[in-house]
C-alpha positions as CSV (number, residue, x, y, z in Angstrom):
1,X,-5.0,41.4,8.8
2,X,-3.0,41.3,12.3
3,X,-0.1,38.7,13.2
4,X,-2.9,36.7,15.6
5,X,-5.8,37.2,13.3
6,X,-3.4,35.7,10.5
7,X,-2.2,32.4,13.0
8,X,-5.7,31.8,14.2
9,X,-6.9,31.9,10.3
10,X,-4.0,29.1,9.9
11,X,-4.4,27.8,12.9
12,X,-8.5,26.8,12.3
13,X,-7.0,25.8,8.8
14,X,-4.4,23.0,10.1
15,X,-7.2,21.8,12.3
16,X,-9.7,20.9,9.1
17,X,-6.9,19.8,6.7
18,X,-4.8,17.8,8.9
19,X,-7.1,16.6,12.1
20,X,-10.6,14.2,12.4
21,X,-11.4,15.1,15.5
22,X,-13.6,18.2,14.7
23,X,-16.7,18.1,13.2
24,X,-15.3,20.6,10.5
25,X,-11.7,18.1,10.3
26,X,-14.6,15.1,9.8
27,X,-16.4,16.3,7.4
28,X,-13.6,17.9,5.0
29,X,-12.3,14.6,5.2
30,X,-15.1,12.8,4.3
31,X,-15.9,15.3,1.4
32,X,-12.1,14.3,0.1
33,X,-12.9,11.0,0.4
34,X,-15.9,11.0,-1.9
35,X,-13.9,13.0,-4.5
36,X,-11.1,10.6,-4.6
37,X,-13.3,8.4,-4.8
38,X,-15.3,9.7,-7.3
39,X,-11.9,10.6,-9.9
40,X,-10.8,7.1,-9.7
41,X,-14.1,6.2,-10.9
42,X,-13.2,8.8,-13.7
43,X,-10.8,7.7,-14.6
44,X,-11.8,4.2,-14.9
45,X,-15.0,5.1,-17.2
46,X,-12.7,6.8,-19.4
47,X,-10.7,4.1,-20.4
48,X,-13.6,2.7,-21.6
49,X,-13.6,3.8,-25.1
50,X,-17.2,2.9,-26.0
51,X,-18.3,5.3,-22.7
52,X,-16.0,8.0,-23.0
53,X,-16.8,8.4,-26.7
54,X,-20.6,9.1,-25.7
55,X,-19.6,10.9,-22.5
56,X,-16.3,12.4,-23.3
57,X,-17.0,16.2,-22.3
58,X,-18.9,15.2,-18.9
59,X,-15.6,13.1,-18.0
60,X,-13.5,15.9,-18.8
61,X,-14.9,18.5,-17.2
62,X,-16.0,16.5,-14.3
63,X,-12.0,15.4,-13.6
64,X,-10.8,18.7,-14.4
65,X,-13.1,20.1,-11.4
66,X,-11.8,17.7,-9.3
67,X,-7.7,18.2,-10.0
68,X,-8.5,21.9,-9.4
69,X,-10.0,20.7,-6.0
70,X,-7.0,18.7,-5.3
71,X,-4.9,21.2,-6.2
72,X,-6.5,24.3,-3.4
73,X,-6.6,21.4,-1.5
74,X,-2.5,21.3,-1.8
75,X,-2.0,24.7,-1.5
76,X,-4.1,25.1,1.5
77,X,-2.1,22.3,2.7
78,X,1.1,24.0,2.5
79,X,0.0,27.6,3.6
80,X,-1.2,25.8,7.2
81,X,1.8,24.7,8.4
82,X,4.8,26.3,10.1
83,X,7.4,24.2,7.6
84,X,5.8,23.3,4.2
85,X,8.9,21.9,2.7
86,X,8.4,19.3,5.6
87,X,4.7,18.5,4.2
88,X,6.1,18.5,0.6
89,X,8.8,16.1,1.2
90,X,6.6,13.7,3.6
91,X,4.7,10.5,2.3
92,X,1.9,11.9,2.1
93,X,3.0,15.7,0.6
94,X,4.5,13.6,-2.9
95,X,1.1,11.5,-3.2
96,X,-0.9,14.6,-3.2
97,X,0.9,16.1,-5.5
98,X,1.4,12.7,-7.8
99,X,-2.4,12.8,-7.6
100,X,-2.6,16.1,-8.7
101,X,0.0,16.5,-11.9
102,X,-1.3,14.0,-14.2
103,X,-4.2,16.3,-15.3
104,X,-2.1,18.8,-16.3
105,X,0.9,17.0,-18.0
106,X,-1.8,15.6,-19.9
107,X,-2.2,19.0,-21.6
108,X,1.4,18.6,-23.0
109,X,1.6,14.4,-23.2
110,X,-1.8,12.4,-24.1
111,X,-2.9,9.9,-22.3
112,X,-0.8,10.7,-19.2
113,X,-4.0,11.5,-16.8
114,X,-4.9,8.0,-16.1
115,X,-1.8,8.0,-13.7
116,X,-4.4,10.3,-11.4
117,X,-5.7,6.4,-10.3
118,X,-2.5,7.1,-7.9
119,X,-5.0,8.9,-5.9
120,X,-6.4,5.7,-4.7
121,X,-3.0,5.8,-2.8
122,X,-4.8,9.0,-0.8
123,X,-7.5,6.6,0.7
124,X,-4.8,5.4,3.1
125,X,-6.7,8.6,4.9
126,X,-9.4,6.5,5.6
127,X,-7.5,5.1,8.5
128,X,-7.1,8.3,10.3
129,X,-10.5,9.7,9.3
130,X,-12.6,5.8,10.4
131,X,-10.6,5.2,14.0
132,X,-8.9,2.5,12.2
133,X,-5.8,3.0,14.1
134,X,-6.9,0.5,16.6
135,X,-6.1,-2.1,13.8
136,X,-2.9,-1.1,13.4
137,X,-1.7,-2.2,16.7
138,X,-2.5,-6.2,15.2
139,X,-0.7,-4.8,12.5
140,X,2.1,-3.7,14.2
141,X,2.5,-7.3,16.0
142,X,2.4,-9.0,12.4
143,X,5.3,-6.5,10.8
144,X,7.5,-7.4,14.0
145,X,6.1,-11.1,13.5
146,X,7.8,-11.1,9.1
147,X,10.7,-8.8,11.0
148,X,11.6,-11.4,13.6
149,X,11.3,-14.5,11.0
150,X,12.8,-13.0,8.0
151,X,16.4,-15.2,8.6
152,X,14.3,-18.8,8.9
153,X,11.9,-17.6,5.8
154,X,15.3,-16.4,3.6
155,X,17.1,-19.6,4.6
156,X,13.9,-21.7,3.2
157,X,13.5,-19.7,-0.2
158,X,17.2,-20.4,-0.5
159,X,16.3,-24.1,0.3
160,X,13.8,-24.2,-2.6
161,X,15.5,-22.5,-5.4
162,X,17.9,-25.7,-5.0
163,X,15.3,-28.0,-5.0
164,X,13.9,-25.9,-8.4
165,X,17.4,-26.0,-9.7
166,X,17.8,-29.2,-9.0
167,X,14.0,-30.8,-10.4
168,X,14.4,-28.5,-13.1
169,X,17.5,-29.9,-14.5
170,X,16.3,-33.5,-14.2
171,X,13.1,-32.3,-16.2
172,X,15.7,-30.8,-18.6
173,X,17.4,-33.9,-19.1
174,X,14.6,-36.6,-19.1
175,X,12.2,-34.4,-21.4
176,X,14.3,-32.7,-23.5
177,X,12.8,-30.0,-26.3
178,X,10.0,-32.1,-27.3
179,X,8.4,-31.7,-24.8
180,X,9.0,-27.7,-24.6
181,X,12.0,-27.7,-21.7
182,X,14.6,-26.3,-24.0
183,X,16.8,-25.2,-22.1
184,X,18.0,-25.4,-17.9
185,X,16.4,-21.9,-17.0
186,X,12.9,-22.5,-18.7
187,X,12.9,-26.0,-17.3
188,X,13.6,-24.5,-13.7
189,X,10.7,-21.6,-14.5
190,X,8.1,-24.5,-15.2
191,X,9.4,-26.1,-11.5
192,X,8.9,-22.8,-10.2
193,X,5.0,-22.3,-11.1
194,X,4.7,-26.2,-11.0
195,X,6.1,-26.0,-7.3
196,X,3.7,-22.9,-5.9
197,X,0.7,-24.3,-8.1
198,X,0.5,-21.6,-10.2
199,X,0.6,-24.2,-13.4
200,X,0.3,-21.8,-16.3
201,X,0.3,-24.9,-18.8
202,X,2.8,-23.7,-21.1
203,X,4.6,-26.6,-20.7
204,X,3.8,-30.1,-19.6
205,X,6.0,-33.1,-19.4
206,X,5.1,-36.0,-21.3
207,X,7.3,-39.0,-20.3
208,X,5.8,-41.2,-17.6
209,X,8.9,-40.7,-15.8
210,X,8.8,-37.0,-16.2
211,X,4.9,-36.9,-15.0
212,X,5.8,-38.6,-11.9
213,X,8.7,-35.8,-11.1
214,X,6.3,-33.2,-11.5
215,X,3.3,-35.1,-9.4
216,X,6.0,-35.1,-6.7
217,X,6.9,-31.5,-7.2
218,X,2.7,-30.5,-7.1
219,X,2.4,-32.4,-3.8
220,X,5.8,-31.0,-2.4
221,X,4.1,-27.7,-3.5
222,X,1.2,-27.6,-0.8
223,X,3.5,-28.6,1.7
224,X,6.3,-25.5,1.2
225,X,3.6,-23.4,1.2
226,X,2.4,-24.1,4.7
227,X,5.8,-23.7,6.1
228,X,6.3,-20.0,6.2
229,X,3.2,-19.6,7.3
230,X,3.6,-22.1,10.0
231,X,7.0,-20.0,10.9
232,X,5.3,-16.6,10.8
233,X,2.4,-17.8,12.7
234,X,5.1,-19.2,15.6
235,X,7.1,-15.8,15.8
236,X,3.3,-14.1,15.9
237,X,1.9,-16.0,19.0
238,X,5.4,-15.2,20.8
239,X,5.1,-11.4,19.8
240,X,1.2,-11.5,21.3
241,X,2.8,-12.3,24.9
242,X,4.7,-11.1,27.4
243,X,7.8,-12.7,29.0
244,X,6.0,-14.6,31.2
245,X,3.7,-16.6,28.3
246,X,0.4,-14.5,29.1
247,X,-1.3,-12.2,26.2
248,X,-0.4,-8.8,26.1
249,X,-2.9,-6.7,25.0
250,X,-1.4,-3.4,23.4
251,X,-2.9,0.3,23.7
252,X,-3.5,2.0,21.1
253,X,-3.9,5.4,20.8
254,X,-6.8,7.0,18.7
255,X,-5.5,10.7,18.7
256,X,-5.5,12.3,15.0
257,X,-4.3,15.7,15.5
258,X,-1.2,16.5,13.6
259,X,1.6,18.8,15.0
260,X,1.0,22.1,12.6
261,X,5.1,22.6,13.1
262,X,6.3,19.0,12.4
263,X,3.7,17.2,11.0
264,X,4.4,14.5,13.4
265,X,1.5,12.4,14.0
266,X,0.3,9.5,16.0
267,X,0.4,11.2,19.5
268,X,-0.9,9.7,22.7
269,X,-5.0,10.9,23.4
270,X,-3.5,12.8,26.5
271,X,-0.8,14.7,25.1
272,X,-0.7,18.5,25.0
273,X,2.5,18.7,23.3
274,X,4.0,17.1,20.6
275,X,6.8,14.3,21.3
276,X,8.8,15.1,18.3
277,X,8.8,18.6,18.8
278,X,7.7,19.8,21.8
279,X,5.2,22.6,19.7
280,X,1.8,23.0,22.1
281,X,-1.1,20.6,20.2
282,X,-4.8,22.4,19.7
């Protein structure tokens, strides 16, 4: 085989593996899909114990298919690109192989193959592969939105775990171990779930003085929780406009392909070259 024979062979191979653009790149994507799919479902049937003692040999041979699917899959993901340490080391590169390992460790330590359920972390391909990516400019607002308002939300956490220090004690002091608040830290746990209206029940104050605390804790409770939101919400209508108070309406960018020397992704639908590396795109 000839030097250009060999980099159009991995050339057309980078294209199906790592772009949705091409009917091929669609459709190789959409068979992965249904496989992941398809082994999580596996996996979950074989914990059952009543199904997988009936169907035991169909499961096994059915995920073992699949993790040797995965596993050409991987290799043909490393053979298509210029720098496969770079694929390896990425996000993406130590999921697929996570995904992959669990089968075969299992031959050494039982039990280990339900860890292939990571590969439900490989259906974040679904973005790429569905257009999604027009969702992750909202998404993008909101990240900058929790970045922006991360000093007001710290400041009011630090706020309530002195008011849940603070009821907690009381609650320590007026109920006592009777009533199952034996010490300061359990009596400050119950104020915490009491105060986000989890209310597990474990313990319950029984003193009519101690009931009222914790009435005023349960309605105190509905009102924290609508104040991040409330903050978050502010610092996300300011990052929706522009300077001068209008909405800004952000482009995004539906391009999938993926530079076959960098792996960099998430290049403008007009670019020819890639901005991280400058390597021509197909």
């Amino acid at each position: 085989m000839s030097q250009v024979s060999k980099k159009h062979w991995k050339i057309r191979l980078h294209e199906i593996i790592y772009e949705a653009d091409t009917p091929k790149g669609k459709l190789f994507d959409v068979i992965l899909l249904i496989a992941i799919i398809a082994s999580i479902i596996l996996v979950m049937l074989e914990s059952i114990k009543s199904f997988d003692a009936k169907y035991h040999d169909l499961l096994n041979i059915s995920e073992w298919f699949i993790t040797i699917l995965f596993s050409l899959e991987y290799i043909a993901r490393i053979v298509s690109v210029k720098k496969p340490l770079k694929y390896v080391t990425s996000f993406y590169g130590i999921i697929d192989l996570l995904s992959t390992i669990p089968k075969y460790i299992s031959l050494l330590f039982g039990g280990i193959h339900a860890l292939a359920a990571l590969r439900a972390l490989r259906l974040l391909r679904v973005f790429r592969i569905l257009k999604l990516a027009r969702f992750l400019g909202a998404s993008q607002v909101l990240a900058n939105s929790l970045k922006a308002s991360r000093a007001k939300i710290s400041v009011f956490l630090f706020a309530v775990l002195i008011l849940s220090i603070i009821f907690g004690t009381l609650m320590y002091l007026i109920e006592g171990e009777v009533s199952g608040f034996t010490s300061i830290p359990v009596s400050v746990y119950w104020c915490i779930v009491t105060l986000t209206t989890v209310g597990f029940g474990d313990i319950a104050p029984i003193t009519p003085i101690g009931q009222l605390i914790a009435a005023i804790i349960m309605i105190l409770g509905y009102g924290i929780i609508a104040v991040p939101t409330g903050i978050v919400s502010a610092e996300y209508v300011s990052q929706s406009k522009d300077k001068d108070g209008t909405n800004q309406k952000q482009k995004v960018n539906l391009n999938s392909q993926s530079c076959q020397n960098c792996l960099a992704s998430n290049h403008k639908d007009e670019a020819e070259f890639c901005y991280n590396c400058g390597n021509k795109l197909h």
